[in-house]
C-alpha positions as CSV (number, residue, x, y, z in Angstrom):
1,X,94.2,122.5,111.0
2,X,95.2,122.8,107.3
3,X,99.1,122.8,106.1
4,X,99.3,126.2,104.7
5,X,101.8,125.5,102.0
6,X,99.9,122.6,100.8
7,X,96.5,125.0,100.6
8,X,98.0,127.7,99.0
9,X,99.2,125.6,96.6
10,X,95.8,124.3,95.9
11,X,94.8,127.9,96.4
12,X,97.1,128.8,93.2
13,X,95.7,126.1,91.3
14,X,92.0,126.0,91.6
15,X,92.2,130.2,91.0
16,X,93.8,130.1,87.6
17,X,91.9,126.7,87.1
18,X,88.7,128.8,87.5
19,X,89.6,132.1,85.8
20,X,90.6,130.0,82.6
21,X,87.2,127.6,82.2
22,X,85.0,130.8,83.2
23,X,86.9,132.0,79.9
24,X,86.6,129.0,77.6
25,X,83.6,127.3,79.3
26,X,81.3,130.4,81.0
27,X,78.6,129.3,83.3
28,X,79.0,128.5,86.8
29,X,76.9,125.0,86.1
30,X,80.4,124.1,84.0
31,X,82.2,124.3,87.5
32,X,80.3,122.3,89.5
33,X,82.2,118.8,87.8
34,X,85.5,119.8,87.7
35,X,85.5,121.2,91.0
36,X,83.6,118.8,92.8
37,X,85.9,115.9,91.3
38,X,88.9,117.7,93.0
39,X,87.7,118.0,96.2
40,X,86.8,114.1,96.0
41,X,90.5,113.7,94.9
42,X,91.2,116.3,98.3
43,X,89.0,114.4,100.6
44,X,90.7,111.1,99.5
45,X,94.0,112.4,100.3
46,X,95.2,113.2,97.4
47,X,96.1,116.2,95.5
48,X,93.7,118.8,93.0
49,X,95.6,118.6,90.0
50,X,92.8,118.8,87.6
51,X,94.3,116.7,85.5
52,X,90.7,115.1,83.9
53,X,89.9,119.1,82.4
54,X,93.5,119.9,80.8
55,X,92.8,122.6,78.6
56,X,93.5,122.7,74.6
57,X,96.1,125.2,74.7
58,X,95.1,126.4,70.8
59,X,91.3,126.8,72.0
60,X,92.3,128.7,75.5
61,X,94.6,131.0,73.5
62,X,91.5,131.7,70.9
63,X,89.0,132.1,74.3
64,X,91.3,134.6,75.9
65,X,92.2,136.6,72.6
66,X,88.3,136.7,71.5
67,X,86.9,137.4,75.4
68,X,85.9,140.9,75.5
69,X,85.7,142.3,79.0
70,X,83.3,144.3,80.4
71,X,82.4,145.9,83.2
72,X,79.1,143.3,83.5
73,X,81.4,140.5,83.0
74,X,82.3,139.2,86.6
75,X,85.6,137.2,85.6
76,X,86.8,140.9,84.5
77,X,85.9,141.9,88.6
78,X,87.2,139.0,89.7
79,X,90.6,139.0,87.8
80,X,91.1,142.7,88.1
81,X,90.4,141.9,92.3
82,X,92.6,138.9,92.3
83,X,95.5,141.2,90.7
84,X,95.0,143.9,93.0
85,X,95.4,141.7,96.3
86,X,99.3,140.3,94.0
87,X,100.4,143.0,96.0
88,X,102.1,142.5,99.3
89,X,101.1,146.4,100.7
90,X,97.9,145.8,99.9
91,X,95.1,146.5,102.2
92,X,92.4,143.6,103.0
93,X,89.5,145.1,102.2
94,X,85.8,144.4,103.9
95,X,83.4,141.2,102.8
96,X,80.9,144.2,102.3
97,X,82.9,146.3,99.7
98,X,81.4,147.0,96.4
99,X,83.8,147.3,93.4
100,X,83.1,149.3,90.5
101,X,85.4,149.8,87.4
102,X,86.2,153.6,86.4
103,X,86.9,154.5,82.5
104,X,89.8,156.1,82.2
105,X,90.0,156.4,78.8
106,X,86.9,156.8,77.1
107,X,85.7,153.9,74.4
108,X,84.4,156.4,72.1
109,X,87.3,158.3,72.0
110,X,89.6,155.6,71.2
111,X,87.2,154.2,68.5
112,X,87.7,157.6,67.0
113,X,91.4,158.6,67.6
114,X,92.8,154.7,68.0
115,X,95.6,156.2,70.0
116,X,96.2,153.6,72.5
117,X,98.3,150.7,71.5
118,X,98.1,148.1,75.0
């Protein structure tokens, strides 16, 4: 019953929406209003354009640039998921699936040798 180009569209929007406020606004109570006021603007049939939460681009910059992620952190999981599934040949992968994040280069070691540059 849902126009797919219209959800993904909304799809698009409310994902980068969310991984940007859980990096300058962390908490999943700092959601709720945003969120909640686009699915009133949905329900009225309009479109989620979250135009009432524009972000200061200067501030989101600074949030991105001084976000450290770790493995605890769950927009880390959740970004490094969302850029897996960018993929067209990607597998779906089960509900029940547990993700960890492997080191592959050790943190010590590059405190000590500084070797990688990205």
């Amino acid at each position: 019953m849902l126009e797919e180009a219209k959800f993904c569209k909304f799809l698009d929007k409310i994902t980068a929406f969310i991984f940007a406020y859980a990096i300058t606004n962390p908490g999943v109570n700092a959601l709720r209003t945003p969120v909640y006021d686009e699915m009133v603007n949905i329900v009225n049939g309009g479109e989620a354009t979250f135009s009432k939460y524009k972000f200061n681009g200067f501030q989101a910059r600074t949030s991105f640039e001084n976000y450290v992620f770790t493995n605890q952190r769950s927009a880390t999981r959740s970004m490094i998921t969302w850029y897996a599934f960018t993929f067209p040949n990607q597998n779906l992968l089960g509900l029940s699936e547990i993700f960890h994040l492997e080191h592959i280069y050790s943190k010590k070691r590059q405190e000590m040798e500084k070797r990688l540059k990205n």
